[in-house]
C-alpha positions as CSV (number, residue, x, y, z in Angstrom):
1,X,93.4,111.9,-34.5
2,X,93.9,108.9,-32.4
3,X,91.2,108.3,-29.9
4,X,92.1,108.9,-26.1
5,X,92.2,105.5,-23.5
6,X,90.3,105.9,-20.4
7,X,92.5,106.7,-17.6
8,X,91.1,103.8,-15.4
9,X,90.4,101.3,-18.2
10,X,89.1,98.1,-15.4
11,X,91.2,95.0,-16.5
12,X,90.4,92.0,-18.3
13,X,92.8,90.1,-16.4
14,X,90.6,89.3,-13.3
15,X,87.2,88.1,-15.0
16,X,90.1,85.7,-16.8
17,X,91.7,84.0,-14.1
18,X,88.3,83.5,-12.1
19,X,86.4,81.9,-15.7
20,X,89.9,79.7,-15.6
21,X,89.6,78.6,-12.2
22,X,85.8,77.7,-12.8
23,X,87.0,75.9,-15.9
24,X,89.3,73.6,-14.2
25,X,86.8,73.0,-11.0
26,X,84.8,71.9,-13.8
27,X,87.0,69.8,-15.1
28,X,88.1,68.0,-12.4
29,X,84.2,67.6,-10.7
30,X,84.1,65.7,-14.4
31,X,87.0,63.8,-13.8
32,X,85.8,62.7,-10.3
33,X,82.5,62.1,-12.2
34,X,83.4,59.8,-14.8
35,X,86.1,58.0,-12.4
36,X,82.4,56.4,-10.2
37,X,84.5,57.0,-7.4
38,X,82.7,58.3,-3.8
39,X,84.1,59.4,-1.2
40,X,83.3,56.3,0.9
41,X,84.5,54.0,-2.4
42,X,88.0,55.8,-2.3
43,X,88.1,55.3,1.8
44,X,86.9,52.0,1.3
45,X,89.9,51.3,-1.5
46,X,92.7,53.1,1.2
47,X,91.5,51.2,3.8
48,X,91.9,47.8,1.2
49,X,95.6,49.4,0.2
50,X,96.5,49.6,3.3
51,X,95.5,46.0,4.4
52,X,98.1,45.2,1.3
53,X,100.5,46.5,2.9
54,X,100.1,44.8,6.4
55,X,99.7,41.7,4.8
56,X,103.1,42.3,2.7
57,X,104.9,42.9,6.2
58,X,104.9,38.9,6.3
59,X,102.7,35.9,6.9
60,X,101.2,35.5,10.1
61,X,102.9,32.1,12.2
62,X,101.2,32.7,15.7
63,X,97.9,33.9,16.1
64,X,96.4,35.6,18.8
65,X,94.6,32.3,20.2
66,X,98.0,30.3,19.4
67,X,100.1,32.7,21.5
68,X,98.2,32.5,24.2
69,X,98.3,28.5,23.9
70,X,101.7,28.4,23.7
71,X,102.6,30.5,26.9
72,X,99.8,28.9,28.7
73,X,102.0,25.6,28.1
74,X,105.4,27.5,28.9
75,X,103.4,28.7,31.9
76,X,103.1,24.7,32.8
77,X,106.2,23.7,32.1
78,X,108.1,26.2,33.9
79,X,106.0,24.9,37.1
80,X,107.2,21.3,36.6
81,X,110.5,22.1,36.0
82,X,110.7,24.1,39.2
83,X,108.7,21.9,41.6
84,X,105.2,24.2,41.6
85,X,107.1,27.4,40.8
86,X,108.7,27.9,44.4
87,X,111.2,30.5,44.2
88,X,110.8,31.8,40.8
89,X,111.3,35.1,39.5
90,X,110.4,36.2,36.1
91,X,112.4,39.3,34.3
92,X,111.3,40.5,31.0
93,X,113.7,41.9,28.0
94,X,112.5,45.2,27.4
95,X,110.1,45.7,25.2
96,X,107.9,42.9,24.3
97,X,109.5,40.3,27.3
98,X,108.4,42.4,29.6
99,X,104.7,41.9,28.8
100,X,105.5,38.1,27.8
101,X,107.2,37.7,31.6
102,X,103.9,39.8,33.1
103,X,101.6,37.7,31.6
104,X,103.3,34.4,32.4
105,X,102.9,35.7,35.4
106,X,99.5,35.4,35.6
107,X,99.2,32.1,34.5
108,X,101.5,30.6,36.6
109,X,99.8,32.5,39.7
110,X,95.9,31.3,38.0
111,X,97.7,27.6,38.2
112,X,99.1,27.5,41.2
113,X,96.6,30.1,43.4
114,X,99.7,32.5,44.2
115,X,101.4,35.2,43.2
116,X,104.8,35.1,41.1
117,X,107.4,37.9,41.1
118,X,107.9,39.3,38.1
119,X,109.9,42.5,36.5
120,X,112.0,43.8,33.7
121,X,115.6,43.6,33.0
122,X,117.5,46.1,30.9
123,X,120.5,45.1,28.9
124,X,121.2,48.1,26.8
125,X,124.8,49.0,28.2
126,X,125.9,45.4,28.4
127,X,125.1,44.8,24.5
128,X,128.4,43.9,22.6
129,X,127.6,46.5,19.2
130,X,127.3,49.7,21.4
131,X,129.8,51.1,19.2
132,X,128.7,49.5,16.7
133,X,124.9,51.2,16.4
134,X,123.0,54.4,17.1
135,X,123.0,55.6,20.9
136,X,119.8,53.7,22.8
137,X,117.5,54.8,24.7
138,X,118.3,53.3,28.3
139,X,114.9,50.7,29.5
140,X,113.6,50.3,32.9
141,X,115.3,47.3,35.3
142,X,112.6,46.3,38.2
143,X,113.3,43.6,40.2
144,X,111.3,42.4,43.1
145,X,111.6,43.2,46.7
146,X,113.1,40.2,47.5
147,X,115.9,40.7,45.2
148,X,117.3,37.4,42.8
149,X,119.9,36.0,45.3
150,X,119.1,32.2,45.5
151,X,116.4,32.3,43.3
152,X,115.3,30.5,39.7
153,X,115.5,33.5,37.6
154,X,113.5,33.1,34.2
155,X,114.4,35.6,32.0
156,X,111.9,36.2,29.1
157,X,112.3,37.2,25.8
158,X,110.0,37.5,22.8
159,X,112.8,36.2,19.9
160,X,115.8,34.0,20.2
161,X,118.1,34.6,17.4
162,X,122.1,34.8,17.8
163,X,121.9,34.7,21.2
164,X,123.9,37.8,22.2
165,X,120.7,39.9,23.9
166,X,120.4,37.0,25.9
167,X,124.4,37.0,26.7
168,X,123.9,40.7,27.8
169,X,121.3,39.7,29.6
170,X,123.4,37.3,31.7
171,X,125.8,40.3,32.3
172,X,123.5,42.8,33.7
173,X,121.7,39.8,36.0
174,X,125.2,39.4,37.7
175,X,125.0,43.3,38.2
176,X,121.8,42.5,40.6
177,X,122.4,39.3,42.6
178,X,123.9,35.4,42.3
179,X,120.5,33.6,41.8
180,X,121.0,29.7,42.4
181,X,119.4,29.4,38.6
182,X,118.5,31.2,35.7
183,X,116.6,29.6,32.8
184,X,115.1,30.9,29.5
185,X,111.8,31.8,28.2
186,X,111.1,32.7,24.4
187,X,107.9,33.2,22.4
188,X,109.9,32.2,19.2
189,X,112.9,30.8,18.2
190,X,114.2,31.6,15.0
191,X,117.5,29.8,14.9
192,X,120.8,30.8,13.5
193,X,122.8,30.7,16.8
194,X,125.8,32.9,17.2
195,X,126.8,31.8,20.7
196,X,126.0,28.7,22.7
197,X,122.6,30.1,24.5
198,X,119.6,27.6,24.3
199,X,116.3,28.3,25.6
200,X,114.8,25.9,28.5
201,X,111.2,26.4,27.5
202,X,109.8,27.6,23.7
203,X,106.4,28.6,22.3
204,X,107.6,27.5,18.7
205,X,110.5,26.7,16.4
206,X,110.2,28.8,13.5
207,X,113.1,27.7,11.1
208,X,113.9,31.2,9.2
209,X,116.4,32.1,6.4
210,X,118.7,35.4,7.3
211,X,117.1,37.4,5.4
212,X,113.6,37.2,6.7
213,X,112.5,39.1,9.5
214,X,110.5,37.8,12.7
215,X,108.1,40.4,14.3
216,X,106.3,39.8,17.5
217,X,102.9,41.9,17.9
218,X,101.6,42.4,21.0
219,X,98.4,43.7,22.5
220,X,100.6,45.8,25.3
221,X,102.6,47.2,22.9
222,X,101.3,47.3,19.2
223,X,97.3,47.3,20.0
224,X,97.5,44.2,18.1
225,X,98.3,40.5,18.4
226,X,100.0,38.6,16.2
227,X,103.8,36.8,15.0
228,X,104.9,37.6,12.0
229,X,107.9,36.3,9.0
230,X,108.4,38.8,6.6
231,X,111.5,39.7,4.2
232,X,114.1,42.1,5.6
233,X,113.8,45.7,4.0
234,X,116.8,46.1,1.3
């Protein structure tokens, strides 16, 4: 006679998967173990990883103390060129011109004991590749009370590379006024001149190939401070 199974026999199958699950919590506590890692030692090698990767971004050609060097002596020049800064307006190129123009700003008005206007300039419809690229968000034009009619107009830019920003720039400044001048301002210039656009007054010349890549970190902006020539991403 065969013997009779309990109705409610309790299963095996639950002690098994929890002893399994202990096992490979073991396991891996061994692992972790044997790898002399800590938690701080693993921060400590993500925090090193990801200083690899900044510095991979590009070399650095403008530190913080040299930027402000160089716009201190763009902040001079502009006042000899324009006899002590009378009748000067500065307009930044959305993003990082706007901060360069604001700050020049300041210098010029710590020189001279007076104000300067200053504001922001948006050439996003007058670009020439708006078919060519992804819709932009449209920046924010400011100009001073007193308008740019009859006035020396520096417009400020971080990078000067083909020249055509600074062509659209020209565009949307005839939108606003006839000022009796307008001059250039540029933190770098990288070369490789697509139309004939020069700039009046330069922090530095930074011969580049095509394929590299010139970023401009600012404080402002980027909660850092820095210029940097890296490779362009493939």
């Amino acid at each position: 006679m065969c013997a009779m199974r309990p109705e409610h026999e309790p299963s095996a199958g639950i002690p098994e998967r929890t002893a399994a699950s202990a096992g490979k919590t073991e396991r891996e506590s061994k692992r972790a173990a044997a790898s002399g890692l800590t938690s701080d030692e693993g921060a400590r090698r993500e925090d090193a990883a990801r200083r690899r990767a900044a510095a991979s971004a590009g070399k650095t050609v403008l530190t913080p103390e040299e930027i402000r060097r160089a716009l201190s002596r763009i902040a001079h020049e502009i006042l000899e060129r324009t006899h002590g800064g009378e009748g000067v307006v500065l307009l930044g190129i959305p993003t990082r011109g706007v901060d360069l123009a604001r700050r020049l700003a300041v210098r010029i008005g710590e020189f001279e004991g007076t104000p300067v206007p200053h504001g922001s300039l948006d050439v996003t419809m007058h670009r020439d590749d708006l078919r060519l690229r992804p819709a932009r968000a449209l920046q924010r034009t400011e100009v001073p009370p007193d308008g740019v009619d009859g006035k020396t107009v520096v417009l400020v830019d971080d990078v000067l590379f083909s020249g055509r920003t600074i062509r659209a720039a020209l565009d949307a400044l005839n939108d606003l006024g006839r000022p009796r001048a307008v001059q250039l301002a540029v933190l770098v210039d990288r070369g490789h001149r697509e139309l004939p656009i020069r700039a009046d007054y330069v922090g530095k010349n930074l011969p580049t190939a095509h394929r590299e890549v010139v970023r401009v970190l600012l404080a402002e902006t980027d909660g850092e401070e820095s210029v940097l020539l890296g490779e362009r991403d493939q």
